[in-house]
C-alpha positions in Angstrom: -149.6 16.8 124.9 -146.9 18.2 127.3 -145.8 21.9 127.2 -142.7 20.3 125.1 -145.0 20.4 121.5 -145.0 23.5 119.5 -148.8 23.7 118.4 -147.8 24.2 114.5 -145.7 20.9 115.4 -148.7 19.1 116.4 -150.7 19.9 113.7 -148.0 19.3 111.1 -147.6 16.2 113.0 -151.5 14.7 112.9 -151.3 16.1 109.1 -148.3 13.8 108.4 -150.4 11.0 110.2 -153.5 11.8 107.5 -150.7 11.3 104.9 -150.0 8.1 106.0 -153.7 7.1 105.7 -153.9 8.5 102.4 -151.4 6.8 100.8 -153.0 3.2 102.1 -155.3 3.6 99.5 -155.0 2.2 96.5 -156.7 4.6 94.0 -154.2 7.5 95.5 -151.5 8.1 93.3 -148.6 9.1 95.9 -147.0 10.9 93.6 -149.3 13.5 92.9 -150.8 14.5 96.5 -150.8 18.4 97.3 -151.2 20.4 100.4 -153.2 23.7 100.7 -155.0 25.4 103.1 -155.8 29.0 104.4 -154.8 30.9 107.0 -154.0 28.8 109.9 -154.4 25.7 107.5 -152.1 27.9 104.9 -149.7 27.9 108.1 -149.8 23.8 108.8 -149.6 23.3 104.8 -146.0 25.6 105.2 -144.4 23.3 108.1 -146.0 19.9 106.9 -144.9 20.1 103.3 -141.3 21.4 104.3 -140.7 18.8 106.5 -143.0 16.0 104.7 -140.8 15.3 101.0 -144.0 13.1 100.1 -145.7 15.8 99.4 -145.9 16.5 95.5 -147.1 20.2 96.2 -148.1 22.9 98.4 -150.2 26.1 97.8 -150.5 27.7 101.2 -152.7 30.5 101.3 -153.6 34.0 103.3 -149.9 32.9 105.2 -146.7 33.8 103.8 -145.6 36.0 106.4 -142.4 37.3 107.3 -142.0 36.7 110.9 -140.2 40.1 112.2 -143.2 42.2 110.5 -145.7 40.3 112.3 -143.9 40.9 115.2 -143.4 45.1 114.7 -146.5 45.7 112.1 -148.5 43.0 112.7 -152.6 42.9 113.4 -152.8 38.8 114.4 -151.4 37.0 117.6 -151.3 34.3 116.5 -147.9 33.0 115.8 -147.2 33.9 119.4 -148.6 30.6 119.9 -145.9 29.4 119.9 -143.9 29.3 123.4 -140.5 30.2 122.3 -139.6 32.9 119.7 -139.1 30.6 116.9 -137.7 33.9 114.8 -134.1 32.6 116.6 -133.9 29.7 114.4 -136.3 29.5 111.3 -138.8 31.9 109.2 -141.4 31.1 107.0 -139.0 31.1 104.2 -137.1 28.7 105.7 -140.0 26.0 105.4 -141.0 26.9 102.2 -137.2 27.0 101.1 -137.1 22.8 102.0 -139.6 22.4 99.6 -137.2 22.8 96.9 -137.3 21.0 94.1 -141.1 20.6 94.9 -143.5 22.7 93.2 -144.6 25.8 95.8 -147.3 28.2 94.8 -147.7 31.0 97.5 -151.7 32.7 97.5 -151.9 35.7 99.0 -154.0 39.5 98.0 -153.2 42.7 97.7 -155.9 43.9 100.4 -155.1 40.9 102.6 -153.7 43.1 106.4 -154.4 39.7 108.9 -150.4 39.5 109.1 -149.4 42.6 108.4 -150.2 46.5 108.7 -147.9 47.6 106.4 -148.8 49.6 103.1 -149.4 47.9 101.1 -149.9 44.5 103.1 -147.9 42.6 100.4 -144.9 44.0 101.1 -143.2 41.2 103.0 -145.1 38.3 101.1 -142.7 39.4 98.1 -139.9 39.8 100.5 -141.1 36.3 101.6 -141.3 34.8 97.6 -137.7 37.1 97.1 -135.9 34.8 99.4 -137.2 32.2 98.0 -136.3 32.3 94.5 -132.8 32.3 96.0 -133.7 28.8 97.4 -135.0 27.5 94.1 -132.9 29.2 92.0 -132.6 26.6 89.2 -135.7 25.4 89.7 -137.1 29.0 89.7 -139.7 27.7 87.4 -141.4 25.4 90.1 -141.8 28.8 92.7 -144.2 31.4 92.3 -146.4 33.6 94.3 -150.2 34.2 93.1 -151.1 37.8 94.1 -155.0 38.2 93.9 -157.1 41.4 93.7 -159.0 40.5 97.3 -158.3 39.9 101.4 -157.9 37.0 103.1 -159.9 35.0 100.9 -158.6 31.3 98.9 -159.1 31.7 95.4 -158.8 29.3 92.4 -159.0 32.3 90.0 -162.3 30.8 88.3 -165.5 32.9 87.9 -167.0 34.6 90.6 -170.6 34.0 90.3 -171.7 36.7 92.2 -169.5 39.9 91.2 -167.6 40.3 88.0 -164.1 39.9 89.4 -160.2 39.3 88.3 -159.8 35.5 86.8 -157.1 34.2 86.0 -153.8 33.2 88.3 -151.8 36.4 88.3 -147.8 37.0 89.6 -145.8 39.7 90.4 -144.2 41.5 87.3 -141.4 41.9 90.1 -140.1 39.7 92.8 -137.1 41.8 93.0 -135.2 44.8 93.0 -134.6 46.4 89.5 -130.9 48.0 90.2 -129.2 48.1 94.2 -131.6 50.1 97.0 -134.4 49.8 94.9 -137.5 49.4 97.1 -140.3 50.2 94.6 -140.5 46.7 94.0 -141.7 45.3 96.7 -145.3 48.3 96.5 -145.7 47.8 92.9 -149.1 45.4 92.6 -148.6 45.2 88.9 -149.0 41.5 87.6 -149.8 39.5 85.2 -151.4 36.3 84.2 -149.6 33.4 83.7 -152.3 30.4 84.1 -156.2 30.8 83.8 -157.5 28.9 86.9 -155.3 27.3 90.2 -156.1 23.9 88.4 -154.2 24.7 85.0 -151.5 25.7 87.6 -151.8 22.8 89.4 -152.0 20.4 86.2 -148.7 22.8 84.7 -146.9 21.4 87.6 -147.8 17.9 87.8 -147.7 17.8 83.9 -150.8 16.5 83.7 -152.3 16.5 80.1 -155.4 18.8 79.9 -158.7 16.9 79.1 -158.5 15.7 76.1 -159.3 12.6 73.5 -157.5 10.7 70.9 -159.1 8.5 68.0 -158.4 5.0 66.3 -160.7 2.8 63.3 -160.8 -0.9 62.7 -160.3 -1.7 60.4 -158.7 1.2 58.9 -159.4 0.4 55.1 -162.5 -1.3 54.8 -163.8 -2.2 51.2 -167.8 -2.5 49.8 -169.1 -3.3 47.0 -171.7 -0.3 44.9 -175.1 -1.1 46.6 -173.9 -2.6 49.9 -172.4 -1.0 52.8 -169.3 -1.5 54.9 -168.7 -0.6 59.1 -165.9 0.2 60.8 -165.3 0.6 64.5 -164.4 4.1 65.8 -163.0 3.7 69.7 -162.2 7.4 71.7 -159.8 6.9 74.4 -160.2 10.0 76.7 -157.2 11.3 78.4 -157.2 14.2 81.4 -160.5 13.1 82.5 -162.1 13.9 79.6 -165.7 12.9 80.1 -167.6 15.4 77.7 -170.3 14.5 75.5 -168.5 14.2 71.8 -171.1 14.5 68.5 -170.0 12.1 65.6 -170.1 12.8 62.0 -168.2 11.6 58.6 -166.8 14.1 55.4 -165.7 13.2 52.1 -168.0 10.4 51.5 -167.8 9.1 48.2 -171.3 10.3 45.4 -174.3 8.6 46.0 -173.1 7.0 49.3 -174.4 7.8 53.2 -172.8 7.3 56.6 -174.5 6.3 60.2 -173.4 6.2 63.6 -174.4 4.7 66.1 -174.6 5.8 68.6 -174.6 9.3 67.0 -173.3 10.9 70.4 -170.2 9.2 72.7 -170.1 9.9 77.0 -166.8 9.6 77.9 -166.4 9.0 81.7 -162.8 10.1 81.7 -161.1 6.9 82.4 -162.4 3.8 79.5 -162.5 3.7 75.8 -165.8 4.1 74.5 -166.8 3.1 71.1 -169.4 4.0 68.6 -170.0 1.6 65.1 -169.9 3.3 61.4 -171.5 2.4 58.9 -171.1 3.7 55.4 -174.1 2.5 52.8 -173.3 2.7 48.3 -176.0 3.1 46.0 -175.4 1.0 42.4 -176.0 2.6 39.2 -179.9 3.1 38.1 -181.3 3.1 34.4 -183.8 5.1 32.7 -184.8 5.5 28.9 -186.3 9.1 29.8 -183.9 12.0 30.7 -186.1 14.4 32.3 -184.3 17.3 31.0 -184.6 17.0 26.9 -188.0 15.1 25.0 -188.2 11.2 25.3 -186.3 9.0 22.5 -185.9 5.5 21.4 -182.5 4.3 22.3 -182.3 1.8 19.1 -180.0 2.9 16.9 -180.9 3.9 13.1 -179.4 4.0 10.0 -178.2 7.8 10.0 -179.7 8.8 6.9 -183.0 7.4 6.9 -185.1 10.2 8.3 -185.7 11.4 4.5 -187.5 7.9 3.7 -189.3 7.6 7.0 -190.8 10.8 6.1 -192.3 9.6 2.8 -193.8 6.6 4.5 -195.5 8.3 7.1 -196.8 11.0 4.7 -198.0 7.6 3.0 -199.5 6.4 6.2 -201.2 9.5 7.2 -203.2 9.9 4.1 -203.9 6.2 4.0 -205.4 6.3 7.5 -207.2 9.8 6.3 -209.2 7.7 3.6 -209.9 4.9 6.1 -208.1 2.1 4.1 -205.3 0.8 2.2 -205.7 -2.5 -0.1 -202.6 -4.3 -0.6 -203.3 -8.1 -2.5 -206.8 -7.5 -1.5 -205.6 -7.1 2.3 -207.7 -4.6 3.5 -206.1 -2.9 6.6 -208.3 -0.9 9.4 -207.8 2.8 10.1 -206.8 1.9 13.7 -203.5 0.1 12.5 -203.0 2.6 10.0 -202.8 5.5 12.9 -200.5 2.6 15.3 -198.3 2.6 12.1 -198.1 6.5 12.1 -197.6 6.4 15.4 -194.3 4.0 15.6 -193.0 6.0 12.2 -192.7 9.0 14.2 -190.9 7.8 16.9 -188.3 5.9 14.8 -188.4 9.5 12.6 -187.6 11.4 16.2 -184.9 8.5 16.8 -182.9 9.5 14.3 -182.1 12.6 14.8 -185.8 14.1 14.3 -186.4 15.3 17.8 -183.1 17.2 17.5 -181.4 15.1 20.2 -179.6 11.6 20.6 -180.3 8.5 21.6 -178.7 7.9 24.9 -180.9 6.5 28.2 -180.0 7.9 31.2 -180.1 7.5 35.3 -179.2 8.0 38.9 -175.1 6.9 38.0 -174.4 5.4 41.6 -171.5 5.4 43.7 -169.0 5.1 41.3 -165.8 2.8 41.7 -162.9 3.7 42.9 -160.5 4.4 46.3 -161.7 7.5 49.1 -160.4 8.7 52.3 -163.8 9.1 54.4 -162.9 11.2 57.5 -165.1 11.2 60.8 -165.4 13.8 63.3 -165.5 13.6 66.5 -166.2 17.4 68.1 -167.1 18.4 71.6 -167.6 22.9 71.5 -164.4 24.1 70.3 -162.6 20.7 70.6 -162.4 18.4 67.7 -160.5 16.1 66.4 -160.8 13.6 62.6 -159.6 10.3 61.4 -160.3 9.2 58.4 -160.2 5.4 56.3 -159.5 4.2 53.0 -162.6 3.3 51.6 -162.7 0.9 47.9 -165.7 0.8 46.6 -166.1 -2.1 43.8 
């Protein structure tokens, strides 16, 4: 290159050139491409994304300099790079300003001095973000300036796995004076935080859902029959790039009934519907002539009043089986059928009304007829979300 090229030109210029590149793929979406960098790189990601309008975003960072203080309180050379003094024409506020109505989000920290010696350093980055909330003005929304706890350092406002540190993407509580010759604004390191990591703000901008999944069934109002069982097909359809595992299971199944799911546990991969099968099984009605909670009875109905009467014959019985016969027209009858006798008196005598209870069998009742709304959930930690079906059971 000739003496003619400013270097911030040059690399602006073989960033542009990466751009093009970029966008001749066909898995890039060229409308959501953003620049950042830091330092130097914070300075090409200025100049490129002013003059670049393909750009979606830029978050330059650890440069947001005002050029003048660099010049009279600055500790770094290098904008003097540059072979002309480039303050004669255009500022760093300038560049950002052509970003408008882009999204811009300015990084810089309260302990960061490589551009300027002033006290505090910040000073001119919030004269810098000042001028341009002019430029955005009604798109005041899409500017900001992220002032971190730290030096020159890029941060994504995440945890710090080595130090307990500020999270969090944190902004000025002033970006300009309070009343005329007010400069106490432009000190004050008071903030506050408006997004918990640089990706929320990044996915703020770009409107981009956070991860996240939605539900549908098929068919929706499946019907079974007591003692059979029914499926249904549950499809997740994750959106935001959802790709966490997701545990399945169903609520307000009908009595008597279960539910399986296979498989029991979904891995969304944050793109493609993924499906899981449901399968709800009925139990039918099941009889018994013993209730486990009161004494056994007959369930033959009697005549009401014939306990009296069953009582004289089985007196009768018991002393004709106590003197080891009983002749009737020269019949003579053993003492073992005399005691089976005894034995069937008393439970017709119990039958009706002796054992103090009624005659009624019962038995496990079944899933019992009739119309449900079965839910499933699908939950992944503190994210969950239900569907449910109409389930008739017959």
């Amino acid at each position: 290159m000739d003496s003619d090229w400013e270097e911030p030109g040059e690399r602006s210029w073989d960033t542009m050139r990466a751009l093009d590149y970029l966008l001749s793929w066909a898995d890039v979406d060229p409308g959501r491409i953003i620049l950042s960098g830091l330092s130097l790189s914070g300075e090409v990601t200025a100049d490129t994304a002013g003059l670049d309008p393909r750009l979606f975003m830029s978050i330059p960072a650890g440069y947001s300099p005002d050029q003048s203080v660099m010049l009279y309180n600055g500790s770094h050379p290098c904008w003097q790079w540059q072979h002309a003094d480039i303050r004669e024409y255009v500022d760093i506020s300038d560049y950002f300003a052509l970003n408008v109505p882009r999204p811009l989000l300015i990084e810089t920290g309260k302990q960061d001095y490589t551009f300027s010696w002033r006290n505090p350093p910040f000073s001119s980055d919030k004269q810098v973000a000042r001028r341009n909330l002019a430029s955005y003005s009604a798109e005041a929304t899409q500017f900001n300036l992220y002032l971190h706890y730290d030096q020159h350092h890029y941060h994504v406002g995440d945890i710090n796995p080595t130090s307990a540190t500020e999270q969090g993407v944190s902004v000025p509580d002033e970006l300009e004076p309070l009343q005329p010759w007010d400069q106490t604004w432009q000190v004050s390191g008071s903030t506050h935080r408006i997004q918990p990591t640089l990706f929320a703000a990044i996915a703020s901008a770009a409107m981009i859902p956070p991860p996240d999944f939605s539900l549908a069934v098929s068919p929706a109002a499946p019907t079974v029959t007591a003692a059979q069982s029914t499926s249904f097909l549950l499809t997740v359809t994750p959106a935001g790039g959802f790709n966490d595992s997701l545990s399945l299971s169903c609520t307000n199944l009908p009595p008597q009934a279960a539910c399986v799911a296979v498989p029991a546990n979904l891995q969304p991969d944050g793109v493609n519907p993924t499906t899981a099968q449901i399968t709800i099984s009925t139990t039918a009605p099941a009889l018994s002539f013993f209730d486990p909670e009161r004494p056994p009875t007959l369930i033959i109905p009697l005549f009401p009043n014939a306990q009296p009467i069953l009582s004289i014959l089985l007196a009768g019985l018991w002393l004709a089986a106590g003197a080891g016969f009983c002749r009737r027209r020269y019949v003579r009858v053993r003492p073992g059928l005399m005691l089976v006798g005894v034995c069937l008196l008393g439970m017709l005598w119990a039958s009706c009304g002796g054992g103090g209870t009624t005659g009624k069998g019962s038995g496990k009742p079944g899933t019992p007829p009739g119309t449900y709304q079965v839910g499933v959930d699908v939950s992944s930690g503190t994210l969950h979300h239900d569907i449910s079906v109409t389930l008739t059971v017959n």
